[in-house]
C-alpha positions as CSV (number, residue, x, y, z in Angstrom):
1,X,-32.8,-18.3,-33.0
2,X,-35.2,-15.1,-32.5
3,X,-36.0,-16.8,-29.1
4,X,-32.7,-17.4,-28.1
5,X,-31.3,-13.8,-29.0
6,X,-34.3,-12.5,-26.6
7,X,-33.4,-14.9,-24.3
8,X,-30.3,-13.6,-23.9
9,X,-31.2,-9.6,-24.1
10,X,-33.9,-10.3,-21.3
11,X,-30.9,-11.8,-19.0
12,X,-28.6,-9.3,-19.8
13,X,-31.0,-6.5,-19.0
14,X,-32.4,-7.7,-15.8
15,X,-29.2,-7.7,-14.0
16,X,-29.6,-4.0,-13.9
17,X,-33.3,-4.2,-12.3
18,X,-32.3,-7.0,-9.9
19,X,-29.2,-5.2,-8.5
20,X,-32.1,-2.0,-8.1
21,X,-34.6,-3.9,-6.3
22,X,-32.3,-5.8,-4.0
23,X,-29.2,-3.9,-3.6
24,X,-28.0,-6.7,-0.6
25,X,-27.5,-8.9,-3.6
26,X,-24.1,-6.8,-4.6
27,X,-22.8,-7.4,-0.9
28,X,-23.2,-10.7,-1.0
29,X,-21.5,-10.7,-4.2
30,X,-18.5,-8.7,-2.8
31,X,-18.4,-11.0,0.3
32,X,-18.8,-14.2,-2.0
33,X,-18.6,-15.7,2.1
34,X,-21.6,-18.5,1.3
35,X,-18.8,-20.0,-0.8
36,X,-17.3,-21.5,1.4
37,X,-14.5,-23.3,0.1
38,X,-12.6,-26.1,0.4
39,X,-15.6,-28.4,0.7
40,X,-15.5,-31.1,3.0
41,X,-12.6,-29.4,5.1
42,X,-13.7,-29.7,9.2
43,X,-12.1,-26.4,10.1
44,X,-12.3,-27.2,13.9
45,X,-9.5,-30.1,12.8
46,X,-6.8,-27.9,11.1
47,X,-4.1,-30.6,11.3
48,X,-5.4,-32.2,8.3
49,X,-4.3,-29.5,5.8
50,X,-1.6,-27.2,8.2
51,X,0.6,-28.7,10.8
52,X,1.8,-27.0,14.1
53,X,-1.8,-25.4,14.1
54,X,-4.6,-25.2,17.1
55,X,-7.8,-24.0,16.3
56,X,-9.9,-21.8,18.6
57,X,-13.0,-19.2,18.9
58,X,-13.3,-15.6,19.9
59,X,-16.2,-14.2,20.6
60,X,-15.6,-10.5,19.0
61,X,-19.3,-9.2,20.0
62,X,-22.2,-10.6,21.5
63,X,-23.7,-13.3,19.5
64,X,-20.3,-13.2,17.2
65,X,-18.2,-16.1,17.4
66,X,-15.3,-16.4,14.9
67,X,-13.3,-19.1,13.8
68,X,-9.2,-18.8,14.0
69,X,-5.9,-20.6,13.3
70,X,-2.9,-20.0,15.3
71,X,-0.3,-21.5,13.7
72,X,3.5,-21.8,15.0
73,X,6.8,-21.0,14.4
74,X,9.5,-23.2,13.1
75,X,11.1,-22.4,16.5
76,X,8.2,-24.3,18.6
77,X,7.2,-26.9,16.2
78,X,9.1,-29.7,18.3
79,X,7.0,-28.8,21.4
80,X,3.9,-28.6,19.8
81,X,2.7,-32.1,19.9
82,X,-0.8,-32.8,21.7
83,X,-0.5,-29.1,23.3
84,X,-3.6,-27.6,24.2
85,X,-5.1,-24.3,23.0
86,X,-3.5,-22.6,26.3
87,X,-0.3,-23.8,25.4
88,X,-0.6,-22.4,22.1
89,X,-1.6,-19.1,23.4
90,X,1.1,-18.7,26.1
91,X,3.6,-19.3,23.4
92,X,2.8,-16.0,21.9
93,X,4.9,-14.7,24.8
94,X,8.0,-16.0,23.4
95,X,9.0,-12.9,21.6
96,X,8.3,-14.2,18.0
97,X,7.2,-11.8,15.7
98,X,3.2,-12.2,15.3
99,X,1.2,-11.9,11.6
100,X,-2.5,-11.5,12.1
101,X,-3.8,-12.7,8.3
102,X,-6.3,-11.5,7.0
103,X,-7.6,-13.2,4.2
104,X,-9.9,-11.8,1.0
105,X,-13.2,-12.8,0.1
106,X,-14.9,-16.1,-1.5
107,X,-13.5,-19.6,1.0
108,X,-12.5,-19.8,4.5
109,X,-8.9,-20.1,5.9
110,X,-8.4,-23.7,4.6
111,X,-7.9,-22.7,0.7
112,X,-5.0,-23.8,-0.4
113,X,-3.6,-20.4,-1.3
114,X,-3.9,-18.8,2.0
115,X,-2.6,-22.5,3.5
116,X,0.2,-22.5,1.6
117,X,1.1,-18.7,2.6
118,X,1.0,-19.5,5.9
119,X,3.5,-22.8,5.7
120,X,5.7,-20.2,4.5
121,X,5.7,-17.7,7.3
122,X,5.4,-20.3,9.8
123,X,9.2,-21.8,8.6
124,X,10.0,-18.3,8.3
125,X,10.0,-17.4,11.9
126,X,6.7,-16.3,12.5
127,X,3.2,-16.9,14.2
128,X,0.5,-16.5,12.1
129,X,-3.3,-16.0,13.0
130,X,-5.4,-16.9,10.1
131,X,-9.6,-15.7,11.0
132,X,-12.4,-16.5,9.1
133,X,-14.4,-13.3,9.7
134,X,-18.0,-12.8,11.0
135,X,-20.1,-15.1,8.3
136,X,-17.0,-16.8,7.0
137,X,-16.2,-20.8,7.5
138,X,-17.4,-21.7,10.5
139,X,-17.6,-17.7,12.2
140,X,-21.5,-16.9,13.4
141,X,-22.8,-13.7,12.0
142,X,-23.2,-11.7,8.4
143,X,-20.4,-9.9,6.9
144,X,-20.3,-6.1,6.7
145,X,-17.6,-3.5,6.4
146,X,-17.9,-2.5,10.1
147,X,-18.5,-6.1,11.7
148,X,-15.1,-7.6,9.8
149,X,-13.1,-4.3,10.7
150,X,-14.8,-5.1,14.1
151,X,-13.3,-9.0,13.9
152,X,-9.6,-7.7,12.9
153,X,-9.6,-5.2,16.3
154,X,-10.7,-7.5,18.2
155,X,-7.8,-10.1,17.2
156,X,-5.3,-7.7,17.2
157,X,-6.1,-6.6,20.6
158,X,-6.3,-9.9,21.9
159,X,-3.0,-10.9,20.4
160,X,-1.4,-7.9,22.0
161,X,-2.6,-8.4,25.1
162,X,-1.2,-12.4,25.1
163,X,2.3,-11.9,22.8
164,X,3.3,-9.6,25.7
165,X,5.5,-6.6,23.6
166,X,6.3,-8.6,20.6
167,X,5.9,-7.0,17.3
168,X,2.4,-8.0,15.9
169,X,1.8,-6.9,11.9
170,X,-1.3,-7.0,9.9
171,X,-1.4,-8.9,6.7
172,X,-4.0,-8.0,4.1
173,X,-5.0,-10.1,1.0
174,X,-7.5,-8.4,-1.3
175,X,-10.5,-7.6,0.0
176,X,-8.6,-8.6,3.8
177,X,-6.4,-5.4,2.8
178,X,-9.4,-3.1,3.2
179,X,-9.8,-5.0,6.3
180,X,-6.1,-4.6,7.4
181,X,-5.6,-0.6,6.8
182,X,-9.8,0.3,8.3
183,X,-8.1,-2.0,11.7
184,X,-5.0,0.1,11.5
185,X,-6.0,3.9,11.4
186,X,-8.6,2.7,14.4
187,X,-5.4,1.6,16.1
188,X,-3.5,4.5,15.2
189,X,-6.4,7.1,16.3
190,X,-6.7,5.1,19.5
191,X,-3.7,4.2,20.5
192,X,-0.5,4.1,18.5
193,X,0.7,3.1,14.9
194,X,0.7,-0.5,14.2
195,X,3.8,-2.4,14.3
196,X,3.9,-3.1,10.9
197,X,1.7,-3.8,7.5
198,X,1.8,-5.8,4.2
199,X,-0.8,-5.3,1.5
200,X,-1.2,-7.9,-1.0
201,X,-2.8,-7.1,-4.1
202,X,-4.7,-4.3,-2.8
203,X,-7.6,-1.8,-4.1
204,X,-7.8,1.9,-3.8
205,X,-11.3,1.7,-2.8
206,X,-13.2,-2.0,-2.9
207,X,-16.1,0.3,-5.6
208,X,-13.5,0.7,-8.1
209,X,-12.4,-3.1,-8.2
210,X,-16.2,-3.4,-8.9
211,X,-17.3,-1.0,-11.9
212,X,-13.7,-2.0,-13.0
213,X,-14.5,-5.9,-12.9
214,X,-14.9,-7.6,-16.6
215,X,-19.2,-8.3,-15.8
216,X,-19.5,-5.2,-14.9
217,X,-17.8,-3.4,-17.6
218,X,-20.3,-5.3,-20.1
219,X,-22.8,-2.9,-18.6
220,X,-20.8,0.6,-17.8
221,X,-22.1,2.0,-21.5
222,X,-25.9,1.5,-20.1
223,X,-26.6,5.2,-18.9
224,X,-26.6,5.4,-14.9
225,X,-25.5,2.2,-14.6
226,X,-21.8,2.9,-12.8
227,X,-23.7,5.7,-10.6
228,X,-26.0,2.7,-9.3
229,X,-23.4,0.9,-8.3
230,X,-21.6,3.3,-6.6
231,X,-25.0,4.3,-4.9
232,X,-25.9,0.9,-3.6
233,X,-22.1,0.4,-2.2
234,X,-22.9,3.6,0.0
235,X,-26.3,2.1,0.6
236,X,-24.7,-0.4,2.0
237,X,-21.8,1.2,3.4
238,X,-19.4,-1.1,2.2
239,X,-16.8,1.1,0.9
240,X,-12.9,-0.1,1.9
241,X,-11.2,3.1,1.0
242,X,-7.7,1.7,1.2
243,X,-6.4,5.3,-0.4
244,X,-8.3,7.4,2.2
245,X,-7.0,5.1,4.8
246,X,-3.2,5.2,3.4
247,X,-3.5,9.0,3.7
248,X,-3.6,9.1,7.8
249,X,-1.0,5.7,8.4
250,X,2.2,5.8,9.3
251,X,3.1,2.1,10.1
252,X,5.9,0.7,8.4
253,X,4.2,-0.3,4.9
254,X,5.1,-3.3,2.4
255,X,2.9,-3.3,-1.0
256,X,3.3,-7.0,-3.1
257,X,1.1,-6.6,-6.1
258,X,1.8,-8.6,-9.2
259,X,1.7,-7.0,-12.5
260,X,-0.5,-9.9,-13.9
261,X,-3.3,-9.5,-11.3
262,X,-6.6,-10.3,-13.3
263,X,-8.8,-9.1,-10.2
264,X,-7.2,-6.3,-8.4
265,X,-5.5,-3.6,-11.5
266,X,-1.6,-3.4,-10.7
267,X,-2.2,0.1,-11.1
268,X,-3.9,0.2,-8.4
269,X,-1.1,-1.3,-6.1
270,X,1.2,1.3,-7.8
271,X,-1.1,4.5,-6.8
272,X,-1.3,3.3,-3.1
273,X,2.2,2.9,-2.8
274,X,2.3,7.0,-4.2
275,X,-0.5,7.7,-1.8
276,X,2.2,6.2,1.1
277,X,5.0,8.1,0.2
278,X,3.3,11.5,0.4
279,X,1.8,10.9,3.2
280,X,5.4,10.3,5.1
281,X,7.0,13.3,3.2
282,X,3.1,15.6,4.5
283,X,3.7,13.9,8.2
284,X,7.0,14.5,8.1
285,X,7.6,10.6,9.3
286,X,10.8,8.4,8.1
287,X,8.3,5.0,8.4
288,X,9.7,2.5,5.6
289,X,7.4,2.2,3.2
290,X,8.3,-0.4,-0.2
291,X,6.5,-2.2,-3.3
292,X,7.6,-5.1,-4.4
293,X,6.3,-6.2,-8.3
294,X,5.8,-9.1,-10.1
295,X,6.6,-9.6,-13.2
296,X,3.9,-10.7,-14.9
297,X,5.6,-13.7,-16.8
298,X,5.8,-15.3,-13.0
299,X,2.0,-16.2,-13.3
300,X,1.4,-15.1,-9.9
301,X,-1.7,-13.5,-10.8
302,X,-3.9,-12.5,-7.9
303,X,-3.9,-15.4,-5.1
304,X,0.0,-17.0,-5.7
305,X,2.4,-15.0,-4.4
306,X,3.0,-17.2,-2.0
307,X,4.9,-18.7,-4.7
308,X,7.6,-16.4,-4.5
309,X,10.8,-18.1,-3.4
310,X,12.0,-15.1,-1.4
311,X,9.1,-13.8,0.1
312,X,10.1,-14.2,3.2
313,X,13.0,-12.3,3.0
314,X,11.3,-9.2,1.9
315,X,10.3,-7.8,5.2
């Protein structure tokens, strides 16, 4: 028993001195990219989980080759039969609203979740892009804050550049919401505002989710412990500030967060929809800005929303 009880001490303290001497070990955590599931799903075939859908490559910096799903809208799936990835492309011409998805971490584009999502929008109306970031699926390359923000320009670019003035909005789940808003204040400081953009379940910053996450808090009474996290996060300049981000955008701004959410705190959602609406009232800018909640008796937790019979008709 003695044995065991130290055992368990020795594990419980060495956490602490492992995440000290090899800080890269909480990124990897955050990124959870090496899991890559579904198992045994050949993401170069995406016909055998998602129909109406061609799969193709972009090459968003030298040596970086990611992995993406164009799938289409209910309006071209009678034409879509043994097309070719040109086709596809062409078709984003066909003034059809465009979602670029942007998925959170752990799994590549084939989870079921983020399949089922897209099923959705696809009958709705919509294309939908679906990329497996840098060190995601079947994307070359190792994940970092910069190199997925990098992969999300890129896309976006590229889809403006074929869909030919048709409105193109980023979709951000989780960790992909970090994603979606550090792509959009590039765009806006660059260019112009994005078209439109829908967080779901979204973070203030991607450091609180962590010292706020149920392991971690089993160690937040161990003196220094939260400032070590925080310190290896800027380290490692991963950082996703979603509520410095939502302080500068003024694209039109849908929030779904459901009140449930055992990863992402509903609160968090609720102070980043605040964040919004001062920002439009400080810029002066009549952008629509909403949050939709769900109650948490639905059960939609963090990754279902999907199941939400009207979610299509919320934006």
């Amino acid at each position: 028993m003695k044995r065991a009880i130290l055992f368990l001490i020795t594990v419980y303290v060495s956490v602490p001195v492992i995440l000290y001497l090899f800080p890269w070990i909480l990124g990897q955590v955050i990124f959870a990219h090496l899991l890559r599931f579904p198992f045994f799903v050949d993401l170069s075939r995406p016909e055998d989980v998602l129909n109406h859908t061609c799969n193709f490559y972009l090459n968003t910096e030298e040596g970086i080759s990611v992995g993406v799903w164009h799938t289409l809208p209910a309006s071209q799936w009678e034409k879509s039969a043994r097309r070719s990835p040109e086709w596809y492309r062409e078709t984003l011409g066909d003034g059809t609203p465009v979602i670029i998805y942007l998925h959170g971490n752990i799994g590549t584009r084939a989870i079921n979740h983020r399949v089922q999502l897209v099923k959705i929008l696809s009958a709705a109306g919509y294309h939908v892009l679906s990329l497996d970031y840098r060190g995601f699926g079947d994307s070359t390359g190792d994940p970092s804050e910069a190199g997925l923000t990098n992969d999300a320009l890129y896309l976006y670019h590229w889809v403006k550049k074929h869909s030919k003035g048709s409105l193109v909005c980023l979709w951000g789940h989780s960790l992909g919401s970090g994603v979606a808003t550090n792509a959009a204040v590039k765009i806006q400081e660059q260019e112009s505002a994005v078209d439109a953009l829908i967080l779901e379940a979204p973070y203030t910053s991607i450091g609180e989710v962590v010292v706020n996450h149920r392991f971690t808090k089993m160690y937040r009474f161990l003196p220094g412990f939260e400032s070590l996290l925080w310190n290896i996060m800027k380290m490692t300049n991963i950082v996703f500030a979603n509520d410095k981000n939502l302080k500068s955008l003024i694209s039109p701004l849908l929030i779904l967060h459901s009140e449930d959410d055992n990863v992402v705190p509903y609160h968090m959602g609720l102070e980043l929809y605040e964040i919004s609406l001062q920002t439009r009232r400080k810029l002066n800018t009549d952008a629509h800005v909403e949050m939709i909640s769900y109650s948490a008796s639905l059960g939609f937790s963090h990754s279902s929303i999907y199941l939400d019979p009207n979610l299509s008709g919320n934006f």
